[in-house]
N, C-alpha and C positions, 0 to 999 in steps of 0.2 A: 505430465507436462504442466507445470503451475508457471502460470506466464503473471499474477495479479495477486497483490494476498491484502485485502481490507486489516487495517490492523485498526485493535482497540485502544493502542497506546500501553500496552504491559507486556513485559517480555515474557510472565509466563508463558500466556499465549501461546509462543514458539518453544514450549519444552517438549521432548521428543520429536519434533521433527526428524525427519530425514534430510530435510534439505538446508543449509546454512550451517554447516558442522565443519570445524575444523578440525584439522588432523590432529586424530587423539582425541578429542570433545564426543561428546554427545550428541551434537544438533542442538540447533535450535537460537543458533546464534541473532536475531534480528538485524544486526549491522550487514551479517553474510546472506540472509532473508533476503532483505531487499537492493542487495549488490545483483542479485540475482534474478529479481524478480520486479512489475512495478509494484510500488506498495501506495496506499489510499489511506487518509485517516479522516472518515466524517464526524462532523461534531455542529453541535447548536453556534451560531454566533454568539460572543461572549463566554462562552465555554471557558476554564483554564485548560490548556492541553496539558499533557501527561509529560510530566520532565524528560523521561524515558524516551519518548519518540520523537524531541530534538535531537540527537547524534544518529537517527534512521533518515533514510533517502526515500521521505513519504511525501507526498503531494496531500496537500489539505484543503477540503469540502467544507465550507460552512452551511449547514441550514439553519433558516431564518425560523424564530417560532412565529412571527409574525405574518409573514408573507411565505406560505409555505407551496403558492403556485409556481414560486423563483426554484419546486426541488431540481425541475427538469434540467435548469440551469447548473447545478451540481455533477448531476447523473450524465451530463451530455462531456463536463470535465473533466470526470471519471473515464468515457468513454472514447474520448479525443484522446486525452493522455496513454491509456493505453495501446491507443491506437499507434501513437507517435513514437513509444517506446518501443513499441514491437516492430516497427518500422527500423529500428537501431539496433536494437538486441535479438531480436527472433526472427528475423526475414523469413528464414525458413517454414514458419507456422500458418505464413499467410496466404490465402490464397493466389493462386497467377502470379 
C-alpha cells in the first residue's frame, strides 16, 4: 500500500517498480507513479528542478539554506498534503 513516493526528480528512480506500469511496460512509469500516488519533490530554494519532474503531479518543498528552522514549515506541507490527498484518493486507508 504506497499512498506517498518522495521523488528525486530522475525517472530512473522508478525503474522496476511494480507500480506505474503500463500494459505491456515494465513499471516504472513516473507519470503513472504519481497518478496513483501523492508525490513530493524537496529541494534548496534556488535549486534548478529536474526537467523531468515537470510533466509529474509532484508538489514541491523548498528548504531554505538559510533559515533552516522554516523545515517544519515544509514537512507540515508534506503532511497536510498528503493528508488532503488521501482524503480524495484513499478514504479507505484512513482511520474512522
Amino acid at each position: 500500500r504506497v499512498v506517498a513516493v518522495v521523488a528525486q526528480g530522475a525517472a530512473w528512480q522508478f525503474k522496476g517498480w511494480k507500480m506505474g506500469g503500463r500494459r505491456g511496460g515494465d513499471g516504472g512509469n513516473p507519470v503513472d507513479v504519481f497518478t496513483n500516488s501523492f508525490g513530493y519533490y524537496i529541494s534548496f530554494e534556488g535549486a534548478p528542478v529536474p526537467r523531468e519532474l515537470q510533466g509529474w503531479n509532484v508538489r514541491k518543498g523548498y528548504l531554505s539554506k538559510d533559515k533552516r528552522g522554516l523545515d517544519s514549515v515544509v514537512f507540515a506541507s508534506f503532511w497536510n498534503g498528503l493528508d488532503e490527498w488521501m482524503g480524495v484518493h484513499k478514504r479507505g486507508y484512513l482511520p474512522g
